[in-house]
TIRO-2110 file (N, C-alpha, C; in Angstrom, 1 decimal):
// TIRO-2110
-163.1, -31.5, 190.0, N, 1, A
-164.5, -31.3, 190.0, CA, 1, A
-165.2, -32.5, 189.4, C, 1, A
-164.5, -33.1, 188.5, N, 2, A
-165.4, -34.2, 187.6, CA, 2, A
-165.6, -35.4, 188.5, C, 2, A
-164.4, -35.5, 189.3, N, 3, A
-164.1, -36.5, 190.2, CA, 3, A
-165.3, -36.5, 191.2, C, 3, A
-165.6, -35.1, 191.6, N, 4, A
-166.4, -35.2, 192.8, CA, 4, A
-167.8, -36.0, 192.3, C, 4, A
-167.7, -34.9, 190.9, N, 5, A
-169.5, -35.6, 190.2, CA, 5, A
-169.5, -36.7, 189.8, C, 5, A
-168.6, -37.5, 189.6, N, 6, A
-168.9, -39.1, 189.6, CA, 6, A
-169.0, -39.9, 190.5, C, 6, A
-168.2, -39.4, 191.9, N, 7, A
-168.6, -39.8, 193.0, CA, 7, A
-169.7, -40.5, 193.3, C, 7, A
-170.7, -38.5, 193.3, N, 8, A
-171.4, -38.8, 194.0, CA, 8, A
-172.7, -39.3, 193.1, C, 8, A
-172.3, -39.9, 191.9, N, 9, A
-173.6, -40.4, 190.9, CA, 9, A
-173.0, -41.6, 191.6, C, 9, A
-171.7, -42.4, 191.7, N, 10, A
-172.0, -43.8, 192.2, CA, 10, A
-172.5, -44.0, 193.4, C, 10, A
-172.1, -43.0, 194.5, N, 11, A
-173.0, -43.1, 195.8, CA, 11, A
-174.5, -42.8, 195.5, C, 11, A
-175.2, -42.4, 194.7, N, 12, A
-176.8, -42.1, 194.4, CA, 12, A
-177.3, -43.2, 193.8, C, 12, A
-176.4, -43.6, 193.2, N, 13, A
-176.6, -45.2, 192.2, CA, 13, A
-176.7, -46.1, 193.4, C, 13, A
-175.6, -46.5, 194.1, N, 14, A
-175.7, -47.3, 195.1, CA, 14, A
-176.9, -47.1, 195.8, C, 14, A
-176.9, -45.6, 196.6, N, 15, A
-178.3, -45.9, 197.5, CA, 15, A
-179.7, -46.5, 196.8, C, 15, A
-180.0, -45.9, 195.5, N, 16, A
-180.7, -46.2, 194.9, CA, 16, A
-181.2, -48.0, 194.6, C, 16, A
-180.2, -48.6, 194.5, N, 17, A
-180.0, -50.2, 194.3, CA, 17, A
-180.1, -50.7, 195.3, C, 17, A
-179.9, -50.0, 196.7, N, 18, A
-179.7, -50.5, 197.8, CA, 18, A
-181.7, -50.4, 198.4, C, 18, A
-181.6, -49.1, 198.2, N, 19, A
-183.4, -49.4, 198.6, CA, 19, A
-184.7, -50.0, 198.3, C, 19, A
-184.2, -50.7, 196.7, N, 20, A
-184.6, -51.3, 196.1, CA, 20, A
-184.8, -52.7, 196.4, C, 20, A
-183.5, -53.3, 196.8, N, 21, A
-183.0, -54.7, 197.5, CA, 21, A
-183.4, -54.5, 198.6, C, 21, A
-183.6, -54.2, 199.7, N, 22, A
-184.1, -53.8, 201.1, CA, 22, A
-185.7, -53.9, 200.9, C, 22, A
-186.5, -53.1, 199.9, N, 23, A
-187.7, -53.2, 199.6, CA, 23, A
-188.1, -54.6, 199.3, C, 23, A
-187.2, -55.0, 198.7, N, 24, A
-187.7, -57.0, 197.9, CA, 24, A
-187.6, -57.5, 199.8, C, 24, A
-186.1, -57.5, 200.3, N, 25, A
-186.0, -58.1, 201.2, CA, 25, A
-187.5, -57.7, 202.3, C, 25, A
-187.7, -56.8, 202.2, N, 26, A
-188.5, -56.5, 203.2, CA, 26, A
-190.1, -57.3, 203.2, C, 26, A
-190.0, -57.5, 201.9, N, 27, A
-191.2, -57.8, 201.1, CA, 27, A
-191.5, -59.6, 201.4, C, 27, A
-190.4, -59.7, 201.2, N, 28, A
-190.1, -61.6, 201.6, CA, 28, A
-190.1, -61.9, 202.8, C, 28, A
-189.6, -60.9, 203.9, N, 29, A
-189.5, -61.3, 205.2, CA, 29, A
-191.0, -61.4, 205.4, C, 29, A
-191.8, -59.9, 205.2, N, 30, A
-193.5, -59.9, 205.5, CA, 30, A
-193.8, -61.6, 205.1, C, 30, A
-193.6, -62.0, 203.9, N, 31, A
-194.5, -63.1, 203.3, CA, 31, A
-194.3, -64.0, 204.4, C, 31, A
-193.2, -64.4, 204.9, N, 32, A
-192.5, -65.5, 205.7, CA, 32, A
-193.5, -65.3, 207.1, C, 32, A
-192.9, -64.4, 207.8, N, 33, A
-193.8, -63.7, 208.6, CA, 33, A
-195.3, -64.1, 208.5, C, 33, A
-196.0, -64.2, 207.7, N, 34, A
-197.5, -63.7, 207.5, CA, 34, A
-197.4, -65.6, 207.5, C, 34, A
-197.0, -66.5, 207.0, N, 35, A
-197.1, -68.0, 206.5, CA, 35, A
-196.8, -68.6, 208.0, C, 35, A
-196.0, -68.1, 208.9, N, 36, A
-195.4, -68.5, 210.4, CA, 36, A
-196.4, -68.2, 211.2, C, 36, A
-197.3, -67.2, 211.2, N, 37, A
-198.1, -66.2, 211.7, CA, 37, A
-197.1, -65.6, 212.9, C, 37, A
-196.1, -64.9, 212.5, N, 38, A
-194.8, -64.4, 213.4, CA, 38, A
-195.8, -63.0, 212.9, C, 38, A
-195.7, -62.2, 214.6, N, 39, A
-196.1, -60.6, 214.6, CA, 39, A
-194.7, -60.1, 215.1, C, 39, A
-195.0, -59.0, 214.2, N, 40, A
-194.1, -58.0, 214.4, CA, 40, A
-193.6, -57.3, 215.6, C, 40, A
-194.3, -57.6, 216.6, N, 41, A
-194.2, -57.3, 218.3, CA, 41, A
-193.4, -58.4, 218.6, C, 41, A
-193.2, -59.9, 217.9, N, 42, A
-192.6, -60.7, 219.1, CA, 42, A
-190.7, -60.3, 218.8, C, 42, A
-190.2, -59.5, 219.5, N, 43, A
-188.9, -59.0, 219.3, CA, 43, A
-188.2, -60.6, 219.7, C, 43, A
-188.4, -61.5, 220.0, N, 44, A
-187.7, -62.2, 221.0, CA, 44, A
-187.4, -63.6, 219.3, C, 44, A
-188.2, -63.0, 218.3, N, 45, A
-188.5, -64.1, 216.9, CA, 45, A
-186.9, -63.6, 215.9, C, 45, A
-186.3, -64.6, 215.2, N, 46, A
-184.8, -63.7, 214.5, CA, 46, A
-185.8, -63.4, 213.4, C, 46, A
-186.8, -63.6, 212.3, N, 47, A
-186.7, -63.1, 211.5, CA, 47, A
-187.5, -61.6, 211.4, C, 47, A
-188.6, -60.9, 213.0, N, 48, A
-188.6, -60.1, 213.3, CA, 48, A
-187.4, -58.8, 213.4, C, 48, A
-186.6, -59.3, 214.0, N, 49, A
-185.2, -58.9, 213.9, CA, 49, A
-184.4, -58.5, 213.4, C, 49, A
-184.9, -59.4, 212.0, N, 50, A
-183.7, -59.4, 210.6, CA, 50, A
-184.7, -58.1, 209.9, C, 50, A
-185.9, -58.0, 210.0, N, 51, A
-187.1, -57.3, 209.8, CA, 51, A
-186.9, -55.7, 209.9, C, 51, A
-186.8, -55.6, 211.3, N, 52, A
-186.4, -54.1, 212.0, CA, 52, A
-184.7, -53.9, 211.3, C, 52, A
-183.8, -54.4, 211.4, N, 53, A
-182.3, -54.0, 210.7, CA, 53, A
-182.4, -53.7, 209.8, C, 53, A
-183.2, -54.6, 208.7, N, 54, A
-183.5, -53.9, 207.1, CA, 54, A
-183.9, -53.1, 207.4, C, 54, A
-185.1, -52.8, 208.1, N, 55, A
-186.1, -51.6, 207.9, CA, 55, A
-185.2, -50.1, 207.9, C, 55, A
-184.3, -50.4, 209.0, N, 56, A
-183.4, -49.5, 209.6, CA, 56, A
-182.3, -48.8, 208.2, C, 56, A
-182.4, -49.8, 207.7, N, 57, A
-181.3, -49.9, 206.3, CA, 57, A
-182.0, -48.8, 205.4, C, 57, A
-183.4, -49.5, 205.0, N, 58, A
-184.0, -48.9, 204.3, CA, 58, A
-184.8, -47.6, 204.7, C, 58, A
-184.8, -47.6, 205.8, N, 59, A
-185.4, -46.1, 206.3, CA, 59, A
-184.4, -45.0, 206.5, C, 59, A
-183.3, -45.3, 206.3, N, 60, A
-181.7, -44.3, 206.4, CA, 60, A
-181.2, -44.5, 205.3, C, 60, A
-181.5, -45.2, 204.0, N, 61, A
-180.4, -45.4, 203.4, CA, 61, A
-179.8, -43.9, 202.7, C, 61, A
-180.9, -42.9, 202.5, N, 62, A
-180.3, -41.6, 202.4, CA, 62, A
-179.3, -40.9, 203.4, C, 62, A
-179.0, -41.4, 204.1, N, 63, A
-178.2, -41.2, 205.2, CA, 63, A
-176.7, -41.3, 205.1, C, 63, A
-176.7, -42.3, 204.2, N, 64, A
-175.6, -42.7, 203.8, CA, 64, A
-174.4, -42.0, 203.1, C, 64, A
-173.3, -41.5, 202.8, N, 65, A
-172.6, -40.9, 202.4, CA, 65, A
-171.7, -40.9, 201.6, C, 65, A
-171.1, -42.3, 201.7, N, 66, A
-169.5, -42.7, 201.2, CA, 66, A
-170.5, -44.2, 200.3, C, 66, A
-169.4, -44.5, 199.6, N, 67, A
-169.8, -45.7, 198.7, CA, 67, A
-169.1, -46.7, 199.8, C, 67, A
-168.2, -46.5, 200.5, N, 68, A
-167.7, -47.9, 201.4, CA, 68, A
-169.0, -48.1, 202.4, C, 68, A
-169.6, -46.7, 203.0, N, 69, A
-170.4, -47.1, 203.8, CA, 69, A
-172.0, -48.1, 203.0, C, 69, A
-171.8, -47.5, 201.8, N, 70, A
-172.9, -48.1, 201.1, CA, 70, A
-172.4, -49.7, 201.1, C, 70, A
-171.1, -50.3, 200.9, N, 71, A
-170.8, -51.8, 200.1, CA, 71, A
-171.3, -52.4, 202.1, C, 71, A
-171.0, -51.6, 203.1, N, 72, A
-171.0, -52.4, 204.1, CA, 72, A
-172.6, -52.5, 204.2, C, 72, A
-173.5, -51.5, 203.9, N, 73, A
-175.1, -52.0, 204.2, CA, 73, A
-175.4, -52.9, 202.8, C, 73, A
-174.9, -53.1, 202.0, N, 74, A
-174.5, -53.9, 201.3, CA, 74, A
-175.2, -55.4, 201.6, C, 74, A
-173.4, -55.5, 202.2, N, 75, A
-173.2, -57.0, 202.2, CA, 75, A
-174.1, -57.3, 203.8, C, 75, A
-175.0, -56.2, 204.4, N, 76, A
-175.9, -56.7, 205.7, CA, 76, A
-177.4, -57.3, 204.5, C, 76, A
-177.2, -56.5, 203.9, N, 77, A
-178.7, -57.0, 202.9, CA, 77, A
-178.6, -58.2, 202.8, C, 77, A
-177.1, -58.5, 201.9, N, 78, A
-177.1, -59.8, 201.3, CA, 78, A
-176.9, -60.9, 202.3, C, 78, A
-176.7, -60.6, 203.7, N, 79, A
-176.6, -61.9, 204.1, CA, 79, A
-178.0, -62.5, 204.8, C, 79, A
-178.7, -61.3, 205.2, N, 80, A
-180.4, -61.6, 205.3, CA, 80, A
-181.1, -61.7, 204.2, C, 80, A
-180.6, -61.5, 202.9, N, 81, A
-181.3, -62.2, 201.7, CA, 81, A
-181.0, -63.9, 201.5, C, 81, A
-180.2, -63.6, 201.7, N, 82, A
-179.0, -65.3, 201.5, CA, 82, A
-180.1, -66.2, 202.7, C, 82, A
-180.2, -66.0, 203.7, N, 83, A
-180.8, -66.1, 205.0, CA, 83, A
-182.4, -66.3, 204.8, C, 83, A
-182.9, -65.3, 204.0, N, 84, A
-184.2, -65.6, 203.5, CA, 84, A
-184.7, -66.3, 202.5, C, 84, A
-183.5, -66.9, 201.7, N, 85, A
-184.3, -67.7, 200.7, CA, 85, A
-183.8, -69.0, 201.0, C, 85, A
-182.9, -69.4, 201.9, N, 86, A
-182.9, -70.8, 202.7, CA, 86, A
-184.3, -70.9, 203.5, C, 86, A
-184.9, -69.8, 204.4, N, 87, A
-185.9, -70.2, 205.0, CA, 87, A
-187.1, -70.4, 203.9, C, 87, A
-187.5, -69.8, 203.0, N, 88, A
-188.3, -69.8, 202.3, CA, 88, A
-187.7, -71.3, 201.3, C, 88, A
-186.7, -71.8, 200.9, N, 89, A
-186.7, -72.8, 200.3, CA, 89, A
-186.9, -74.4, 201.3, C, 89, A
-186.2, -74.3, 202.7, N, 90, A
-186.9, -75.1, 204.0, CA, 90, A
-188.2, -75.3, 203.3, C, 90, A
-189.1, -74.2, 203.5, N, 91, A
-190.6, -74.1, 203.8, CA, 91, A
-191.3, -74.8, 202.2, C, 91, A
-190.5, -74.8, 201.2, N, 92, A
-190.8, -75.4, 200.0, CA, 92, A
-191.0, -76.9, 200.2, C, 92, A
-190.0, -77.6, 200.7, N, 93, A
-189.7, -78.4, 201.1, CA, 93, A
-190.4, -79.2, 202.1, C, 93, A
-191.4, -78.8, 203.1, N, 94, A
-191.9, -79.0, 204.4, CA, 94, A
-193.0, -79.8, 203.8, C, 94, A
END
């Protein structure tokens, strides 16, 4: 029984940290977005793209059930974070 309840406090902990990072992400893509004047219609743009997947992240992350499932939406955050502060540091630079 104790097992189960710590489980499922790391899987609640996880989603929780997870919708949080998805929120920043989401928050930085908008900025990038809004500086590009990139709309949210042009599907054919990657950081639109990268945009809708988080969103997708973040709009299910209760969805989620297992902590493995949680490390894999995970490491999709972190590689469109990783992704977004190269573009945002480019743009420093310009």
């Amino acid at each position: 029984m104790e097992k189960t309840l710590k489980f499922d406090y790391n899987v609640t902990r996880e989603l929780e940290v997870l919708r949080e990072f998805s929120a920043g992400i989401l928050a930085g893509l908008r900025r990038y977005m809004k500086k590009q004047n990139i709309s949210l219609d042009n599907n054919k743009d990657f950081s639109v793209v990268m945009y809708k997947n988080v969103l997708a992240i973040y709009d299910n992350v209760y969805m989620i059930k297992t902590l493995e499932d949680a490390y894999v939406a995970r490491g999709k955050l972190q590689i469109v974070n990783e992704g977004l502060k190269e573009l945002e540091e480019i743009e420093i630079h310009c």
